[in-house]
DODREN-801558 format. One line per 2 residues: number of its first residue (from 1); their letters; for each residue x, y, z of C-alpha. Coordinates in steps of 0.1 Angstrom, whole numbers, plus 5000, padded with zeros to 4 digits. Layout:
<recs>
NUM = a = X/Y/Z  ...
</recs>
This chain:
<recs>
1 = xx = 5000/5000/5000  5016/5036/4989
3 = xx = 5012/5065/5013  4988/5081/4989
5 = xx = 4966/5049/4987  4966/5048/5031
7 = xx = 4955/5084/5034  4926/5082/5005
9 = xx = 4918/5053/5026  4921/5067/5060
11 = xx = 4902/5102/5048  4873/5080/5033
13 = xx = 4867/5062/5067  4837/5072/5086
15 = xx = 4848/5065/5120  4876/5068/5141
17 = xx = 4902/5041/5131  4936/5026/5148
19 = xx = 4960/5013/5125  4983/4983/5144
21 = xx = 5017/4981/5122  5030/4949/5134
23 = xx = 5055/4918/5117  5047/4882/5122
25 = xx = 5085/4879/5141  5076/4908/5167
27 = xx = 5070/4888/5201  5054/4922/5218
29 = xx = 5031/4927/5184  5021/4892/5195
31 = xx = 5016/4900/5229  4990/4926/5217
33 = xx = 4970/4913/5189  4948/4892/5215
35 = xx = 4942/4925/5235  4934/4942/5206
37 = xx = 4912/4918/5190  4892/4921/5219
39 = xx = 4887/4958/5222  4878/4959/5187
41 = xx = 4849/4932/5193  4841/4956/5222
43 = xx = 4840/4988/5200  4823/4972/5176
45 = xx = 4806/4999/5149  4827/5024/5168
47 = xx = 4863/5022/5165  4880/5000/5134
49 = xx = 4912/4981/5137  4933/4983/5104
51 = xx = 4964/4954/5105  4993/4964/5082
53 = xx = 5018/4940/5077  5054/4959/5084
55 = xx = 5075/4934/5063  5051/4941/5032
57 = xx = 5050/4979/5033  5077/4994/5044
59 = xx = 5078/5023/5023  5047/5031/5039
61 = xx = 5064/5025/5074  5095/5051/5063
63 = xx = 5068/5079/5050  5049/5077/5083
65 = xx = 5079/5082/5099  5075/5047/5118
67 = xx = 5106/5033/5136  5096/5007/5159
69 = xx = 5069/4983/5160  5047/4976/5171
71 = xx = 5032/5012/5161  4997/5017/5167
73 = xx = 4981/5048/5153  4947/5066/5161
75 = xx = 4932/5086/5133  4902/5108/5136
77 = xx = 4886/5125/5102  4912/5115/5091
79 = xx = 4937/5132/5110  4964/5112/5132
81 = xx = 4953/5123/5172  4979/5096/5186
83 = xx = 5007/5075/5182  5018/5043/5207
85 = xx = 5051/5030/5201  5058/4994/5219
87 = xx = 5036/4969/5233  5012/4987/5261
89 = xx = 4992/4972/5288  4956/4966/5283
91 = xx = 4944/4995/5305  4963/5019/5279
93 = xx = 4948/5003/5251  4909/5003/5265
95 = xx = 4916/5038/5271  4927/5047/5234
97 = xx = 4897/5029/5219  4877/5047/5253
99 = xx = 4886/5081/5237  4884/5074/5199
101 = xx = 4848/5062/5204  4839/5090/5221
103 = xx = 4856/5117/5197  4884/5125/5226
105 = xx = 4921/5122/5230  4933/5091/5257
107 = xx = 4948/5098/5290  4981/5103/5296
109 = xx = 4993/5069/5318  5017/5085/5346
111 = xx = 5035/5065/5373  5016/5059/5410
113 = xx = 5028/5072/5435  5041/5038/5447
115 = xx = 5058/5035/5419  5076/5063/5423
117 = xx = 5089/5059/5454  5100/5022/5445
119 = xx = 5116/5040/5417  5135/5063/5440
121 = xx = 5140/5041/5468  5160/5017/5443
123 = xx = 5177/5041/5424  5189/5060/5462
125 = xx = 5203/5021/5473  5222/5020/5441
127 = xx = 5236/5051/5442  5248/5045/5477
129 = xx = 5267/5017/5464  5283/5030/5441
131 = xx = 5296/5055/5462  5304/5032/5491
133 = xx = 5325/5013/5462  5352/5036/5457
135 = xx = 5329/5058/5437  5321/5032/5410
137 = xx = 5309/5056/5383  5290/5026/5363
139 = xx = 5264/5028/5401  5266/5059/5402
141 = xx = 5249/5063/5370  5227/5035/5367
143 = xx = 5212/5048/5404  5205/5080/5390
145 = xx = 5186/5071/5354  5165/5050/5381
147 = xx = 5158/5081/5403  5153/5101/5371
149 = xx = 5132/5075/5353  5105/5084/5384
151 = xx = 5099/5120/5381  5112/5124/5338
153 = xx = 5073/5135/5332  5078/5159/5360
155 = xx = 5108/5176/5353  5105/5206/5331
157 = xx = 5137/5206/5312  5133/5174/5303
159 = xx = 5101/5182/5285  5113/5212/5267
161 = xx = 5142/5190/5254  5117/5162/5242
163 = xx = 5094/5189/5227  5123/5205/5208
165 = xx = 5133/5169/5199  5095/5165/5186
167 = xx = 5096/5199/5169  5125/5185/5151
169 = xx = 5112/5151/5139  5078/5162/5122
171 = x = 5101/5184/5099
</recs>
């Protein structure tokens, strides 16, 4: 399928549509498929579910700017709304189909609170042994992606370096 072909197609569409770009060798596109099946069954008349074979279109893949799969891509009149890169839990996925079938955009999935701390907690013992290790700089900096992987949504310079970053890649 061209690019041209996939947009006359997505434009022609009369309801909201998620396009799973997925390859028969991808264990997390497997891990999905079951989970998707099923909330399309649930959003029946709703919400379609278009398949596209990676392998077989990748030129489509490399105009749509897709590096990873699985990809999974929620248009609205015809306009992409969201994109999910990786396999997700189910509770993302309900909530995509959730907000397509109702004309909205899904929630943003944040870490609990527990999981922050965990996060922080884990990252603060590895740190510590680092430096009780004669300052073993591998610790040092595992411990602290750790911490920072627990408040990244949080922290404001980290957000206007991914939204330069995202500025950048839809040139």
């Amino acid at each position: 399928m061209t690019n041209a072909e996939f947009q006359l197609k997505i434009l022609q569409t009369g309801q909201p549509v998620i396009v799973d770009f997925w390859a028969t060798w991808c264990g997390p596109c497997r891990m999905t498929k079951p989970i998707l099946e099923k909330l399309t069954q649930e959003h029946a008349g709703r919400v379609d579910l278009w398949e596209i074979n990676a392998d077989e279109n990748p030129d489509l893949l490399r105009q749509l700017k897709i590096y990873g799969i699985p990809t999974l891509i929620g248009y609205n009149d015809g306009k992409e709304i969201m994109r999910y890169v990786g396999a997700k839990p189910r509770n993302e996925l309900k909530s995509l189909f959730e907000a397509l079938s109702t004309g909205g955009l899904p929630t943003a999935h944040r870490l609990s609170n527990r999981d922050r701390f965990i996060r922080l907690l884990a990252g603060s013992m590895v740190v510590g042994m680092g430096w009780i290790s004669h300052h073993s700089w591998f610790l040092l900096v595992a411990g602290g992606m750790v911490m920072f992987s627990a408040v990244y949504d949080r922290c404001p310079v980290w957000k206007a370096i991914t939204t330069q970053f995202k500025k950048i890649a839809a040139k």
